[in-house]
C-alpha positions in Angstrom: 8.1 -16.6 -11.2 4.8 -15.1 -9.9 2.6 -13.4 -12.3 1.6 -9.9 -11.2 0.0 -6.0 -12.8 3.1 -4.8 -15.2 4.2 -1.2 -13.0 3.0 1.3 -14.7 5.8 3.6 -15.9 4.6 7.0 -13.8 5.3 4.5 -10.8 8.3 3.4 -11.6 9.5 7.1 -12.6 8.0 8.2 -9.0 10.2 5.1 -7.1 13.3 7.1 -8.3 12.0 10.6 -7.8 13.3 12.5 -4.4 10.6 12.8 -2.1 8.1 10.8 -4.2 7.2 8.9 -0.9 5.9 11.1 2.3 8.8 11.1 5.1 6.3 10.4 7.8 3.5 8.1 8.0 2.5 5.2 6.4 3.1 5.1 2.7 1.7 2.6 0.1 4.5 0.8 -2.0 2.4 -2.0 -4.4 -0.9 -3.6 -4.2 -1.2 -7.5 -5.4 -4.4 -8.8 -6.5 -4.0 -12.6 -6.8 -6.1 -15.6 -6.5 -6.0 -15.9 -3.1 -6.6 -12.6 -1.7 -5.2 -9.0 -2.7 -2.4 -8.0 -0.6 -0.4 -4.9 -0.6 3.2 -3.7 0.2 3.6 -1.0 3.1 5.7 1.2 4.7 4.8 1.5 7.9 5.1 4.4 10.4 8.5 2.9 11.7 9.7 3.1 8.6 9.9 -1.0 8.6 8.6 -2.9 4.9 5.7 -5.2 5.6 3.4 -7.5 3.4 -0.4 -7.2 4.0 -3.7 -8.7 3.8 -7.7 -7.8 4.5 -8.2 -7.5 8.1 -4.7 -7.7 9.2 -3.7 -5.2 12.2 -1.4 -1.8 10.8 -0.9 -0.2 14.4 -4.2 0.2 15.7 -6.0 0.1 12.1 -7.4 -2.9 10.2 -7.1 -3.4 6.4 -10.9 -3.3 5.3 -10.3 -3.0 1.5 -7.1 -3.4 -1.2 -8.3 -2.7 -4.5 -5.1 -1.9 -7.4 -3.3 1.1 -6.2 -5.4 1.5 -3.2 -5.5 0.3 0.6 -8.5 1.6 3.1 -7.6 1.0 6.7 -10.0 1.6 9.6 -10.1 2.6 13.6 -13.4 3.2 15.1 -15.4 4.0 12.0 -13.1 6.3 10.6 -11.7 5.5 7.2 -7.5 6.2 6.1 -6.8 5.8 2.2 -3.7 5.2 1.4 -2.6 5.3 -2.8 0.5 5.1 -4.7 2.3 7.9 -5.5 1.5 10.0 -8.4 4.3 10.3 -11.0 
């Protein structure tokens, strides 16, 4: 079993919550920071669940950063954070 962050309980609370997630856009689901290389858990604009890593392609933005609870994706110098819902 991989070793991971414990959820924090306002997280888990927010998972069950209606409308704890935006409808539209991208929304952050987990971040992983591991050995390796962090990665983090999205959903993406299509609605479709997807692993990623630093300087993979989310539509036309690159992952520049993952830190815990955070993801900073960029297109042409401009910065998008995305963070885990609030519980």
């Amino acid at each position: 079993m991989a070793e991971g962050t414990p959820t924090p309980r306002k997280v888990t609370a927010a998972a069950t919550q209606h409308d704890a997630l935006p409808m539209r856009g991208m929304a952050l689901l987990g971040t992983f920071m591991n050995d390796k290389a962090p990665e983090a858990l999205i959903r993406n604009q299509n609605g479709r669940i997807e692993k990623i890593g630093l300087g993979d392609k989310v539509g036309r933005q690159q992952v520049v950063a993952i830190n815990p609870g955070l993801v900073v994706l960029m297109r042409n110098g401009a910065t998008e954070r995305l963070t885990m819902p609030r519980g």
